[in-house]
VEXDREN-2710 file (C-alpha; in Angstrom, 1 decimal):
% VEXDREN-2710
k/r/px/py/pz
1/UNK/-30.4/36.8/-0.7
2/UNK/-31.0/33.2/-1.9
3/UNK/-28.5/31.9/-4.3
4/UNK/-30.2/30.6/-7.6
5/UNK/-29.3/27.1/-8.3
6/UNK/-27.2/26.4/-11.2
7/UNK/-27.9/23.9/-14.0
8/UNK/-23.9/23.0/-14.3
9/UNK/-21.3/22.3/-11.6
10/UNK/-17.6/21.4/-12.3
11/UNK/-16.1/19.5/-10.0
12/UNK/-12.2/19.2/-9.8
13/UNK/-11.6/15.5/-8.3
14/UNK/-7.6/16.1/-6.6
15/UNK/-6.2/12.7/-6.2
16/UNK/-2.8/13.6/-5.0
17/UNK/0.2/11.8/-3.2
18/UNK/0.2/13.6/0.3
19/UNK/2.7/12.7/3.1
20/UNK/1.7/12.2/6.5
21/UNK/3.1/14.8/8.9
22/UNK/4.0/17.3/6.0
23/UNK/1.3/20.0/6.6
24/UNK/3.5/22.3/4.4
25/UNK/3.8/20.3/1.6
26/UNK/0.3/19.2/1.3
27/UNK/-1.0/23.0/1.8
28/UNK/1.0/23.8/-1.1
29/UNK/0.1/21.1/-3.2
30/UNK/-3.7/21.6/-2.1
31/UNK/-2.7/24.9/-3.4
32/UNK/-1.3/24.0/-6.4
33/UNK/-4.5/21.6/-7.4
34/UNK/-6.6/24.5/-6.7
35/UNK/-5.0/26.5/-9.0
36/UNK/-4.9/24.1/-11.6
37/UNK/-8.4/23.1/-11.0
38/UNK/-9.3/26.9/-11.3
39/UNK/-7.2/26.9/-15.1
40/UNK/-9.8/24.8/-16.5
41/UNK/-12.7/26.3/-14.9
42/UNK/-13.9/24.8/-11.8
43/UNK/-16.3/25.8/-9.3
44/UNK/-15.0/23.0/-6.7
45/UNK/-12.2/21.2/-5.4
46/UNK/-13.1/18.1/-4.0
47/UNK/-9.7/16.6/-1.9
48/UNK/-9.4/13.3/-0.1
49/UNK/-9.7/12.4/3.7
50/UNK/-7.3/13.8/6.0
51/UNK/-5.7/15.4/2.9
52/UNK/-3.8/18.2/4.8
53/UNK/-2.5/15.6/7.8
54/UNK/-1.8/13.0/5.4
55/UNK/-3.6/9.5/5.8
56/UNK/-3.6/7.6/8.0
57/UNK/-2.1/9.7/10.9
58/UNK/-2.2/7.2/13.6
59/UNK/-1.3/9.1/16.5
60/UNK/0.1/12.0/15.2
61/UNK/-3.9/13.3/15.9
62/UNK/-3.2/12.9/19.7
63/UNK/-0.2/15.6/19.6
64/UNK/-1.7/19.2/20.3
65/UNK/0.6/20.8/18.1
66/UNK/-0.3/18.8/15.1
67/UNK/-4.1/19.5/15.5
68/UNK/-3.4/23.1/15.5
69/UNK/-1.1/23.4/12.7
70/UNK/-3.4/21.7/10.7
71/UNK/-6.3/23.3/11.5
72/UNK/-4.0/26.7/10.4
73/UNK/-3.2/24.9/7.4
74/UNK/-7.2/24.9/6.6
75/UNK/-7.7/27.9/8.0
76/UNK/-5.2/29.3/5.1
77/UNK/-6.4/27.3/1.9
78/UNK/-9.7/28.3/2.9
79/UNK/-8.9/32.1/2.7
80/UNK/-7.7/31.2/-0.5
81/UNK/-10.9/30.8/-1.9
82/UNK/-11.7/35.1/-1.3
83/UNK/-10.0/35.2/-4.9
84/UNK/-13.5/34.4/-6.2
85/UNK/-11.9/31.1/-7.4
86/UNK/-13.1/27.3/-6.8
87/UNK/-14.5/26.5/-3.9
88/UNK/-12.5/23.6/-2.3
89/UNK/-13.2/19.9/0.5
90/UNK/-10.6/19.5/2.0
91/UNK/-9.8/16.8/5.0
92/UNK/-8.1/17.7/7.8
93/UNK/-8.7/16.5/12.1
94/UNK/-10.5/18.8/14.0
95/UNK/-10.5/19.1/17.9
96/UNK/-13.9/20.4/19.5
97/UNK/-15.9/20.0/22.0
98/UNK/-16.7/16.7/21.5
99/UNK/-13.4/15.1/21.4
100/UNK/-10.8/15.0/18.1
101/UNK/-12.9/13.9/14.7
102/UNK/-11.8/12.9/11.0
103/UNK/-13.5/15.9/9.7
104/UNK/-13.6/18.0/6.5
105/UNK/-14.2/21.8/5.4
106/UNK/-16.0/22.9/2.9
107/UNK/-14.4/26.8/2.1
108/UNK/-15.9/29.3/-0.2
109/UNK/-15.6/33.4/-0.3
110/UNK/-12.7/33.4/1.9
111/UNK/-14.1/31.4/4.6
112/UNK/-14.7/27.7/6.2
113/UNK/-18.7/27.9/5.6
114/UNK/-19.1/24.3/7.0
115/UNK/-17.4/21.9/8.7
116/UNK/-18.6/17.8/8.6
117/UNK/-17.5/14.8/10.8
118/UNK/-16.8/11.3/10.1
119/UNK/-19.7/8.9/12.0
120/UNK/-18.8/5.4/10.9
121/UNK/-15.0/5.2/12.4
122/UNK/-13.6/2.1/11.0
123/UNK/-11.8/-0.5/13.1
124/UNK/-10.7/-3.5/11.2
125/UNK/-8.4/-4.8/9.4
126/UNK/-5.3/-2.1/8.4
127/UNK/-8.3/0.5/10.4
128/UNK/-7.4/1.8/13.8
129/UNK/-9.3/5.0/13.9
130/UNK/-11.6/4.2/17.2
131/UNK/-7.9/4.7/19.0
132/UNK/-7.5/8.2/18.1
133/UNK/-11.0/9.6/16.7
134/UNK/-14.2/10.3/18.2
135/UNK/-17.2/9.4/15.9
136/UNK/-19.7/12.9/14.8
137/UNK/-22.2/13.6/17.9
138/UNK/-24.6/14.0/14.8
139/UNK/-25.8/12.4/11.5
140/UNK/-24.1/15.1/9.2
141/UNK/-26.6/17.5/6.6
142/UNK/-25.8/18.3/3.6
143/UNK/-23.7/21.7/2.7
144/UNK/-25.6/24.2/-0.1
145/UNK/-22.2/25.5/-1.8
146/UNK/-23.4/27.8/-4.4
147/UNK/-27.0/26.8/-4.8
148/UNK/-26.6/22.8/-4.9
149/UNK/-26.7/21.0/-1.6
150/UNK/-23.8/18.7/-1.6
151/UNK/-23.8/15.2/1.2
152/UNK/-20.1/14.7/2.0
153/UNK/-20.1/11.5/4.1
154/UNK/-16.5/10.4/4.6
155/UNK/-15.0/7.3/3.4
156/UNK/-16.3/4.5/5.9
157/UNK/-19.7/6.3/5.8
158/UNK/-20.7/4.9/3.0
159/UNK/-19.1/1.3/3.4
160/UNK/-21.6/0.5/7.2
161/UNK/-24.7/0.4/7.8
162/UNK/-25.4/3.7/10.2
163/UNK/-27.6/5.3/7.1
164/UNK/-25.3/7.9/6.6
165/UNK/-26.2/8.2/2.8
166/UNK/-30.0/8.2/3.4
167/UNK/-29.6/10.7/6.3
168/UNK/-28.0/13.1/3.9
169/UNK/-31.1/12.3/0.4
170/UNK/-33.6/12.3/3.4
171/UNK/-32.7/16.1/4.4
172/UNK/-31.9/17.4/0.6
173/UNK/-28.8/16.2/-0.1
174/UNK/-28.8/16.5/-4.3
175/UNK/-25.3/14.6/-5.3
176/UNK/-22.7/12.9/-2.8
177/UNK/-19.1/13.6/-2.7
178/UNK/-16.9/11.1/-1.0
179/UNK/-13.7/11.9/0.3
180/UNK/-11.6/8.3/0.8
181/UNK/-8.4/7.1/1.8
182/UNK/-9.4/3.3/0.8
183/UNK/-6.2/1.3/1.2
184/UNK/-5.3/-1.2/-2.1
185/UNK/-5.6/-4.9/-2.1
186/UNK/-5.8/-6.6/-5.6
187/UNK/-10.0/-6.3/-6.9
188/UNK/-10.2/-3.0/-4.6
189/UNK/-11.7/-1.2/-7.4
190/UNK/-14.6/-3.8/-7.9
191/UNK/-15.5/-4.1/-4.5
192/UNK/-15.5/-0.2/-3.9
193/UNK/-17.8/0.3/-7.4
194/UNK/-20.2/-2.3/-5.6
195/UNK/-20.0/-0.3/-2.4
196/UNK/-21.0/3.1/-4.4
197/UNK/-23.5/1.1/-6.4
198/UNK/-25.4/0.0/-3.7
199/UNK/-25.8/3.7/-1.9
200/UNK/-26.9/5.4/-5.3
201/UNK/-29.9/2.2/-5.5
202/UNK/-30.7/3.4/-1.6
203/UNK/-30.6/7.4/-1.8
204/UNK/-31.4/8.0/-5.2
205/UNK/-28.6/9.9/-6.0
206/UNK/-25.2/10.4/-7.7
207/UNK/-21.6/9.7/-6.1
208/UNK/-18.7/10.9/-6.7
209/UNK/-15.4/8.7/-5.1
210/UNK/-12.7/10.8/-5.0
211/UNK/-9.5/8.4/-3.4
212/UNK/-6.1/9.3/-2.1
213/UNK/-2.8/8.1/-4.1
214/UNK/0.7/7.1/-2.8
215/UNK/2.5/4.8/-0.4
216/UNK/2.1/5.3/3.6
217/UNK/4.4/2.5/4.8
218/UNK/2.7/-0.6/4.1
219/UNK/-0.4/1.2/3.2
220/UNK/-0.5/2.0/-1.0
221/UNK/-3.4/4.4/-1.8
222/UNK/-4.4/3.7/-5.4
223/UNK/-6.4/6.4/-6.4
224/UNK/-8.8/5.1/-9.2
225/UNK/-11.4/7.8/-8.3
226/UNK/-14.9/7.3/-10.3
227/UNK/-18.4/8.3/-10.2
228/UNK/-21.7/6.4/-10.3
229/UNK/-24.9/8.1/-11.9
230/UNK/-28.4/7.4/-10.8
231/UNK/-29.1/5.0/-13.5
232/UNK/-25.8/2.6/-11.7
233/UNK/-23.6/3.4/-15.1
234/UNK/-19.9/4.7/-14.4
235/UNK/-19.8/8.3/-14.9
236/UNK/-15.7/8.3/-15.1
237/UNK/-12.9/6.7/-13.5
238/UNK/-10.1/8.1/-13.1
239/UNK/-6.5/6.4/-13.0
240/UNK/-4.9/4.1/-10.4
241/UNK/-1.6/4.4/-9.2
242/UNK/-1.0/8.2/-10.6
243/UNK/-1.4/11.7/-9.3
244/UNK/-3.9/13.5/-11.2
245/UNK/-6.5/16.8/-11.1
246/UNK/-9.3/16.3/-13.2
247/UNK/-12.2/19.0/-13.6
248/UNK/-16.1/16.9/-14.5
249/UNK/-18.5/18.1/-15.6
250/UNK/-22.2/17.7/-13.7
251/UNK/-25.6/18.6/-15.4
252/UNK/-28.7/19.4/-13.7
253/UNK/-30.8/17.0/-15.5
254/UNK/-35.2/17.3/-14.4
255/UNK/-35.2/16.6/-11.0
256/UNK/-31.3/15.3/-10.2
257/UNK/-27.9/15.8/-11.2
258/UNK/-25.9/13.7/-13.5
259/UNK/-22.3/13.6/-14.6
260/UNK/-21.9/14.0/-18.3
261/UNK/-18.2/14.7/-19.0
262/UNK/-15.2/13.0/-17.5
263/UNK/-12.3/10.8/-18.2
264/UNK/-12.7/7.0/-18.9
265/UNK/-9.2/5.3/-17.7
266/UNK/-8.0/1.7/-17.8
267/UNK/-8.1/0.3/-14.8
268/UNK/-4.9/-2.5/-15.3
269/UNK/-5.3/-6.5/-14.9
270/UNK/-4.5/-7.8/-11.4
271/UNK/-0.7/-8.7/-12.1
272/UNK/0.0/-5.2/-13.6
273/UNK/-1.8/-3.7/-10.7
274/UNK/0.0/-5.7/-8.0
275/UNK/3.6/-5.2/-9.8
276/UNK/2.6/-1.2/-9.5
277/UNK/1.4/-1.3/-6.1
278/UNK/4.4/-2.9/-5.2
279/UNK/6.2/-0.4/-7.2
280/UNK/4.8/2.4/-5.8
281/UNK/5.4/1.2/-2.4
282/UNK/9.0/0.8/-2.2
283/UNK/9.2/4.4/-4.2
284/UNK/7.5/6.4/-1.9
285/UNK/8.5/4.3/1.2
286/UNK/12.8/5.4/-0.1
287/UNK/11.8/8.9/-1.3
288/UNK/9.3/10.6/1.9
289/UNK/11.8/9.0/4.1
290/UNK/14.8/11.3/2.8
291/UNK/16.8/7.6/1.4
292/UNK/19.1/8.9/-1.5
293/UNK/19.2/5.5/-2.9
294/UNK/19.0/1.7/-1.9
295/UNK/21.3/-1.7/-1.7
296/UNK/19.9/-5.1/-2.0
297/UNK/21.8/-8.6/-2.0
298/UNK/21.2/-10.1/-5.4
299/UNK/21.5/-13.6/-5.5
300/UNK/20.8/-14.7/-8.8
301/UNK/17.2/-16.1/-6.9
302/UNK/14.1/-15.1/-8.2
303/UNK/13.0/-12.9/-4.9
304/UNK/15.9/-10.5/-5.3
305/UNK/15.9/-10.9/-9.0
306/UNK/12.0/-9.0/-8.9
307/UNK/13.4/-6.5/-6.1
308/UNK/16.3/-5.6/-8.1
309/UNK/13.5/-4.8/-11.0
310/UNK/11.3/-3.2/-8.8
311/UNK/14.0/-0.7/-7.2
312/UNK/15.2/0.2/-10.8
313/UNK/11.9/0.8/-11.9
314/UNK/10.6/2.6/-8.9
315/UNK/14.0/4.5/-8.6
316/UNK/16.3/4.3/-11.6
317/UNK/19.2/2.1/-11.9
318/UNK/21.5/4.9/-10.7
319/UNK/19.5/4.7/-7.5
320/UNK/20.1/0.7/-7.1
321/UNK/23.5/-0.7/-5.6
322/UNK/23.0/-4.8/-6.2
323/UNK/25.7/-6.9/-3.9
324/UNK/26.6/-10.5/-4.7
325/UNK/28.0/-12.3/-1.7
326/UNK/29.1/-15.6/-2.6
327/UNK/30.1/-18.6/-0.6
328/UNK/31.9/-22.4/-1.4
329/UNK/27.7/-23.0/-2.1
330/UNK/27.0/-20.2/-4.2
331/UNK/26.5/-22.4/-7.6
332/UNK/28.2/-21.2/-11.1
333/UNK/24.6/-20.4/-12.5
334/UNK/24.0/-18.2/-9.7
335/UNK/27.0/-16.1/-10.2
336/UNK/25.8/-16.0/-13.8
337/UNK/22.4/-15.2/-13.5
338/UNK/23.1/-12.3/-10.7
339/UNK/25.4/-10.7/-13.1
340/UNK/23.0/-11.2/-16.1
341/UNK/19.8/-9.4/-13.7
342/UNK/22.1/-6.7/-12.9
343/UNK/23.6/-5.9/-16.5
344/UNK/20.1/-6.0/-17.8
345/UNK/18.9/-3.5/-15.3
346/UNK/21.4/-1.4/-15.7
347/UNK/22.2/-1.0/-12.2
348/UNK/25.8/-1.4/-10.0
349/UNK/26.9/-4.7/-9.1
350/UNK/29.7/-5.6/-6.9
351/UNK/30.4/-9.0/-5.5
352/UNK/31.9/-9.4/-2.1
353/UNK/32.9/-13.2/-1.2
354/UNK/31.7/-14.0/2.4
355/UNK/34.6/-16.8/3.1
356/UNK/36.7/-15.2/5.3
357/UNK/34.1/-13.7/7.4
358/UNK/31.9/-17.2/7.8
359/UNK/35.0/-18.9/8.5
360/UNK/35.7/-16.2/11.2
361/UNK/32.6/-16.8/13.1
362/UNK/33.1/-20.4/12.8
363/UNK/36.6/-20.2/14.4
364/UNK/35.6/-18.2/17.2
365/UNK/32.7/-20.7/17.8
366/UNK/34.9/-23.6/18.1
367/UNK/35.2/-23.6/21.8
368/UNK/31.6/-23.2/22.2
369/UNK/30.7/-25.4/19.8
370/UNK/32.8/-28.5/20.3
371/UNK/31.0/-31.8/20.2
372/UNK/27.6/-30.2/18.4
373/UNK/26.8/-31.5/14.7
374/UNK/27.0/-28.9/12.2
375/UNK/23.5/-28.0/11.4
376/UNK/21.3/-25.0/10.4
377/UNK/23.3/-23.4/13.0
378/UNK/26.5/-23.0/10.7
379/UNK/24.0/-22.3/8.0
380/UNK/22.9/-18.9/9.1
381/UNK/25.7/-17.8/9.6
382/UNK/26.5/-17.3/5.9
383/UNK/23.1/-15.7/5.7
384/UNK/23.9/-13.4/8.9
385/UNK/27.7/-12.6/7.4
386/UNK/25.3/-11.2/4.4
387/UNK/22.9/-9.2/6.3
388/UNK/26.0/-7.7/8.3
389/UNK/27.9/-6.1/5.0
390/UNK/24.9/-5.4/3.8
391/UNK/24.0/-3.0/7.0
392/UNK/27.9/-2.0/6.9
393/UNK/27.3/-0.7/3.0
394/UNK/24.0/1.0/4.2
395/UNK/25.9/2.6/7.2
396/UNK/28.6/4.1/5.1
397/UNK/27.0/5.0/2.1
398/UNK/23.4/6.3/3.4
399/UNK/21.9/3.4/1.4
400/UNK/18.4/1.7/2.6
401/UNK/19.1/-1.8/2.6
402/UNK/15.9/-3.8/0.5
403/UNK/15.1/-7.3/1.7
404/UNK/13.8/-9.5/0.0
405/UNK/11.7/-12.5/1.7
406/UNK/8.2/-13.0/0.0
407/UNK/5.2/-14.3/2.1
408/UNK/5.4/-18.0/1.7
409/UNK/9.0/-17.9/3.0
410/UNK/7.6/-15.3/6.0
411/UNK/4.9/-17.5/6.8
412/UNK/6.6/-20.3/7.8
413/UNK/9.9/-18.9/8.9
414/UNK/12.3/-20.0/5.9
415/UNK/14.4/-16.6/6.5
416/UNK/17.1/-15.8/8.9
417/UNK/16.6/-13.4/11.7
418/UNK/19.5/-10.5/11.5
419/UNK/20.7/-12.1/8.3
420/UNK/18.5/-11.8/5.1
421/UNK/15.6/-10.5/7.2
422/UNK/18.2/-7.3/7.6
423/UNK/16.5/-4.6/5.9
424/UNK/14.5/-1.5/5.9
425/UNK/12.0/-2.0/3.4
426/UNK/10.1/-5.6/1.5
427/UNK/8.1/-4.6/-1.4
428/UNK/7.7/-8.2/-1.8
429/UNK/6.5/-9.1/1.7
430/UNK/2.8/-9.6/0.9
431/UNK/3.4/-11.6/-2.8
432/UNK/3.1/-15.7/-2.4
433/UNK/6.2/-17.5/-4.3
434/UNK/3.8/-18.5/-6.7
435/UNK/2.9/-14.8/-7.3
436/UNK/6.5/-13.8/-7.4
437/UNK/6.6/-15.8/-10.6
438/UNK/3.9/-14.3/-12.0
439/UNK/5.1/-11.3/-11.6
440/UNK/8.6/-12.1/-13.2
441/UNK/6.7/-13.2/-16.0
442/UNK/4.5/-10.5/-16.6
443/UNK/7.5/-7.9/-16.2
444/UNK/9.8/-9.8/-18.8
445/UNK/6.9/-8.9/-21.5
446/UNK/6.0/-5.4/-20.2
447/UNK/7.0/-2.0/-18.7
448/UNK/4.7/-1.0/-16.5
449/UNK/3.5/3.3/-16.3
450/UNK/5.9/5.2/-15.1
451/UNK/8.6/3.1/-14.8
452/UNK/12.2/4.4/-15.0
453/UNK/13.8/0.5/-15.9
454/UNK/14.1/-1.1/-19.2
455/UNK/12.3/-2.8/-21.5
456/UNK/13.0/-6.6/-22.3
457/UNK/13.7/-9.7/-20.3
458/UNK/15.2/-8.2/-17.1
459/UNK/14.6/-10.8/-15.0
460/UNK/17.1/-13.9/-16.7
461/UNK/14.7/-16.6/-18.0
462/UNK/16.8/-19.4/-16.1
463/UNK/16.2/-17.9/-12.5
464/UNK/12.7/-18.1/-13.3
465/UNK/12.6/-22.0/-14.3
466/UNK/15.8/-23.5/-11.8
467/UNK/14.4/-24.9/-8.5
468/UNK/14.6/-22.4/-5.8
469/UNK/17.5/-22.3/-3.1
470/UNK/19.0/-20.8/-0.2
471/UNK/22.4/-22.1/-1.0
472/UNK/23.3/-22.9/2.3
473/UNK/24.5/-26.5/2.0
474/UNK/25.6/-28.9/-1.2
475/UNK/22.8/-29.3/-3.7
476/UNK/20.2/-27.7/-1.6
477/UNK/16.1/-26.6/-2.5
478/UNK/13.7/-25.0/-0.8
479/UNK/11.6/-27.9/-1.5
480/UNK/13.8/-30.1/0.7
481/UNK/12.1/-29.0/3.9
482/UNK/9.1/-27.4/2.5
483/UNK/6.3/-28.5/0.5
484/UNK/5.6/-27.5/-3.7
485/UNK/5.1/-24.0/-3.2
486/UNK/1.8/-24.4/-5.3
487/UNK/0.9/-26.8/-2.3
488/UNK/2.0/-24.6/0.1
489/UNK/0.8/-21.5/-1.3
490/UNK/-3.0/-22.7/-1.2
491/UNK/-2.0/-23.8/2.4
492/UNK/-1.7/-20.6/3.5
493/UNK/-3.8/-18.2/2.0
494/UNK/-6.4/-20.5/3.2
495/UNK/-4.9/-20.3/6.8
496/UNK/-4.2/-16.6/6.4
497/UNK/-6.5/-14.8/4.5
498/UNK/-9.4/-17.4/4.9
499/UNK/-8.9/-18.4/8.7
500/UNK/-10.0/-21.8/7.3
501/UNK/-9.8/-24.8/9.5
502/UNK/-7.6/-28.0/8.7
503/UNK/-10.8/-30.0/8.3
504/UNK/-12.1/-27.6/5.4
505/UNK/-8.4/-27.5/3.9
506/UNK/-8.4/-30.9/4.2
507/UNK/-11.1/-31.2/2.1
508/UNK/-9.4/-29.0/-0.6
509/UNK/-7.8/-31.8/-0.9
510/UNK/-4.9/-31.3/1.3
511/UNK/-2.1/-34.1/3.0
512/UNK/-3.8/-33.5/6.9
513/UNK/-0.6/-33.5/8.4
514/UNK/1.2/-31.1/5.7
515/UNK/-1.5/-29.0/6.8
516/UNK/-0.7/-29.6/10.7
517/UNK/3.2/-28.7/9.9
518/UNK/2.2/-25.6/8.1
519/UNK/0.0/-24.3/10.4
520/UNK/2.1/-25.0/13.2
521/UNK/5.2/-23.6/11.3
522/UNK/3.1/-20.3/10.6
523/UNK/2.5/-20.0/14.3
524/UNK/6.0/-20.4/15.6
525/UNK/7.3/-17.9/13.1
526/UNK/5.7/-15.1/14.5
527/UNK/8.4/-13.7/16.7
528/UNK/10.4/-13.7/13.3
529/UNK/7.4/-11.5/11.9
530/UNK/7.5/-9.1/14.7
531/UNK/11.0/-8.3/13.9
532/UNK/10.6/-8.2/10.3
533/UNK/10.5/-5.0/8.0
534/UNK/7.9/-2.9/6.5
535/UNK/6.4/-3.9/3.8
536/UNK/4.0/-3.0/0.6
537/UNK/-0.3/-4.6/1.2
538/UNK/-0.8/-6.3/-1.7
539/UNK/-3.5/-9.1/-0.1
540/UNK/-6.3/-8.7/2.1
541/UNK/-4.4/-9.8/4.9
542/UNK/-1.1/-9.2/6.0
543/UNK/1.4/-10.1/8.0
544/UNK/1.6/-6.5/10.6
545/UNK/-1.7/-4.5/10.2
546/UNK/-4.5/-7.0/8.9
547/UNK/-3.1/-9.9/11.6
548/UNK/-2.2/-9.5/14.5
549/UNK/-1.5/-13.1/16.3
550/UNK/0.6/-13.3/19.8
551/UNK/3.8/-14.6/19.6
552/UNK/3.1/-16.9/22.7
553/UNK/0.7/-18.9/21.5
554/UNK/-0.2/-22.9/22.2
555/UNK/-3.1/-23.1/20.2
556/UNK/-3.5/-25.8/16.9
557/UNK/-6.2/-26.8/15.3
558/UNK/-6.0/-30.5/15.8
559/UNK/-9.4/-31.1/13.2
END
C-alpha cells in the first residue's frame, strides 16, 4: 500500500559535538537528540556526516573493528525507530562490496530502509578522504521516507561539480537534506550560504544544511546549520559554536516544499567568531583528551596574556595554573602585568625564578663553549629552562601544558624548539600578531557565549600597547630582528594563504628584499613547524593540514 504524501514534515536538524572514536557516546547522544527531537513532535532526525564515527576519522575507517562497531551502532539507533517515533539520518562508514564509503542511513519502523554513499570525496586542503574512502559506484536516488522523497547528497556533494544535486531533482528528489562536517575558517558561513544558493537556482529545490559542532584537533566544526528556500531567501540558521536540536517546520506549498518555521540566530562578527573558535578549540582539545586542567607560562606578553583568557574562559579559572618564570631580563612591568592578567582572571599564579637553572646550564657549558661569543645560543637557554618546569609541572600534576606562539612568530621561526614551543596544545597557532591584538581588544569590551571568565579588562591595557619582547637580552623587541608586524603580517598571509609571488607582493608595495628574508625565513622554519603542537584552524591555511611544504627544501622565489 502506497503511503499518501503529507502536506507538513518536521525536521529535527541535530548539530551535536560528537568525538571521534566514541561510538558509545555518540549512540547515546544520537539517542538522546532523538528523543528530544520526538518531545516536540518530529517526524525526522536529520544528523551530520559520520555522526556515529565522529568526523573526520582518518584512519580509524581502515581498522575492521571500528567499521563493525559502527555499523552495530546504526544497526541499534535504527531499531530505535520501531517505537513509531522520528525517523532519523544518521552518518556512519560502511564497508561493502565496493570498498569502505562515507555513507549514511536513513531508519524508519525499526529498520535501515536505505543506505546512501558519498560521490564527491574531497581531497584538499584540511580533506584527506580519497586515502581512506572509496567514492559511491552510483549517482545516489532520492529516499521516499514517509511519502516525500528526500535527496541526501553528503557534504562535498554539493560543493563539486559531479551533478549530484541535479541527479537527485532529475529522479524526484522533492527537498535536499545535507549532512556536513564543513570545517571553520573566518566567512565559512558566507561562502557555504553561496554554495547552497547556487544548487537550489540548479535543482529547483529546497536545502536544508545541517553541520557538525565541536573541536577535532585542529579541526573546529561550527555548526551554523540553515536552510535555503526555492525563492534563495534563508529559511533559518541555526547557531554557531553551540550544541543544539531544533525541530522546522516544512510546508507542502503547490508543487514544492518550503520551510516556514524555524529559528533565526546571530551569526557573530569575524573577531567574536575567531575568539570562539579558538575557544572552543582548546576546550574540547583539554576535555575529549581526559586533561583535568592546564598550565601555561604567563609572561606578562600579549600571546600568553590571550591564552591565559582563553583557557579561563574555555575551562574556568580553577582549571588554569599560570607560571611566571622570571630572569635578570624579565622587566619590572612584566612582573606587574603577569600578576595583574592573572588576578583579573581569577586563575593560580605562581612565579618560579629561572636563575639558578640558566646559570646551571651555562656552567656545564663552559668547557664546551670556551672561546664562542655569547649569542642566541645562551639565549634559549632561558626559554628551554622555561619549557623544562613547565613539562616538570605537567608531569607531576597531570596538567596539559598551553603554548603560546601565534603565526607570525611560527612563520618565521621566532620561537624556541623544546623551550616555548613545549606544549600540548596552541589555540593561538593560526591568529597573526596583528589579530592577536584584535582579539585582546575585542575581549577587554566583551564576554563571549558561554564563557566561564570574567567580565572587564582581563587582558591589562599596558601589555596590549608596550612593544613586544622575548626578554632574552637588555632592552630587547621583537622588532629588532623582525619587521613591523603590520609589515610582516601582510608579508605572510600573502605568502601563505595567497601563494603570491615576490613580484606581486612587491607591488603591494613591499621592501623586495624584506620580502626575500621573509620568505626565506618561512622556509627554513619548517622543521620547527613539524615539531610544533596542535593547534585551533582559524585561516584558510594553516601551518599542518592546509600546507604541507618539505622541510628540505632549496627553492626561493628570486622575482
Amino acid at each position: 500500500m502506497t503511503q499518501s504524501a503529507p502536506s507538513v514534515l518536521r525536521i529535527a536538524v541535530a548539530q551535536l559535538n560528537p568525538t571521534v572514536g566514541d561510538i558509545a557516546g555518540n549512540l547515546a547522544k544520537a539517542r538522546e537528540a532523538r528523543a528530544e527531537a520526538a518531545r516536540h513532535g518530529a517526524d525526522l532526525v536529520l544528523f551530520t556526516e559520520l555522526f556515529l564515527a565522529g568526523y573526520p576519522p582518518e584512519d580509524l575507517v581502515l581498522k575492521p573493528a571500528f567499521l563493525s562497531a559502527c555499523e552495530k551502532a546504526a544497526t541499534e539507533i535504527a531499531a530505535d525507530t520501531a517505537d513509531g517515533g522520528p525517523g532519523l539520518v544518521i552518518g556512519v562508514p560502511l564497508k561493502r562490496k565496493s570498498g569502505v564509503h562515507n555513507a549514511i542511513i536513513v531508519a524508519d519502523g525499526g529498520k535501515i530502509i536505505a543506505e546512501r554513499l558519498k560521490v564527491d570525496l574531497p581531497n584538499y586542503g584540511e580533506f584527506d578522504e580519497k586515502r581512506v574512502f572509496r567514492a559511491g559506484p552510483d549517482m545516489p536516488g532520492p529516499v521516499s521516507f514517509r511519502g516525500v522523497r528526500l535527496g541526501i547528497p553528503i557534504c562535498e556533494d554539493i560543493w563539486g561539480d559531479l551533478g549530484v544535486c541535479e541527479t537527485l531533482a532529475e529522479s524526484g528528489a522533492e527537498i535536499l537534506l545535507v549532512p556536513n562536517g564543513s570545517p571553520y575558517y573566518r566567512g565559512k558561513v558566507d561562502v557555504r550560504q553561496q554554495v547552497v544558493i547556487r544548487q537550489v537556482i540548479e535543482t529547483g529545490l529546497p536545502m536544508l544544511y545541517a553541520n557538525q559542532m565541536g573541536g577535532q584537533d585542529e579541526l573546529i566544526f561550527d555548526g551554523a546549520s540553515f536552510a535555503i528556500n526555492t525563492d534563495k531567501s534563508l529559511a533559518f540558521q541555526m547557531s554557531q559554536f553551540e550544541e543544539t536540536v531544533v525541530v522546522t517546520t516544512w510546508k507542502r506549498q503547490g508543487e514544492g516544499w518550503r520551510c516556514t518555521d524555524g529559528p533565526m540566530s546571530r551569526i557573530p562578527e569575524a573577531e567574536e567568531a575567531d575568539y570562539r573558535a579558538c575557544m572552543l578549540g582548546l576546550r574540547d582539545y583539554v576535555n575529549k583528551n581526559g586533561f583535568k586542567d592546564v598550565v601555561l607560562g604567563l609572561s606578562g606578553g600579549i600571546d600568553s596574556a590571550i591564552c591565559a583568557a582563553l583557557a579561563v574562559d574555555a575551562l574556568g579559572e580553577e582549571r588554569l595554573r599560570a607560571v611566571m618564570m622570571p630572569y635578570r631580563y624579565t622587566s619590572k612591568d612584566s612582573l606587574a602585568d603577569a600578576e595583574a592578567c592573572a588576578r583579573a582572571l581569577g586563575c593560580r599564579y605562581d612565579i618560579v625564578p629561572i636563575f639558578e637553572p640558566v646559570e646551571g646550564f651555562s656552567h656545564a657549558l663552559t668547557q664546551i663553549f670556551e672561546g664562542t661569543k655569547e649569542g642566541i645560543t645562551e639565549e634559549n637557554l632561558q626559554s628551554r629552562a622555561r619549557g623544562t618546569i613547565l613539562m616538570a609541572i605537567s608531569n607531576k600534576f597531570g596538567s596539559m601544558v598551553v603554548t603560546t606562539g601565534n603565526k607570525s612568530e611560527m612563520s618565521v621561526g621566532y620561537a624556541t624548539l623544546y623551550g616555548d614551543m613545549n606544549g600540548g596544545f596552541n589555540p593561538i597557532k593560526d591568529l597573526y600578531k596583528m589579530q592577536v591584538y584584535a582579539l585582546s581588544r575585542w575581549r577587554n569590551g566583551t564576554v563571549p557565549p558561554g564563557a566561564l571568565g570574567p567580565s572587564g579588562e582581563v587582558i591589562p591595557k599596558n601589555i596590549i600597547d608596550k612593544a613586544p619582547s622575548a626578554e632574552l637580552r637588555p632592552n630587547q623587541t621583537d622588532q629588532d630582528s623582525l619587521p613591523p608586524y603590520p609589515v610582516l603580517d601582510d608579508i605572510l598571509e600573502c605568502l601563505v594563504e595567497n601563494e603570491m609571488g615576490v613580484d606581486d607582493i612587491v607591488a603591494r608595495g613591499h621592501d623586495r628584499d624584506t620580502v626575500h628574508r621573509v620568505e626565506h625565513l618561512l622556509y627554513i622554519a619548517e622543521y620547527k613547524r613539524r615539531q610544533a603542537a596542535p593547534g585551533v584552524k582559524i585561516t584558510k591555511k594553516n601551518f599542518g593540514r592546509d600546507r604541507r611544504y618539505p622541510i628540505t627544501n632549496r627553492f626561493r622565489d628570486r622575482g
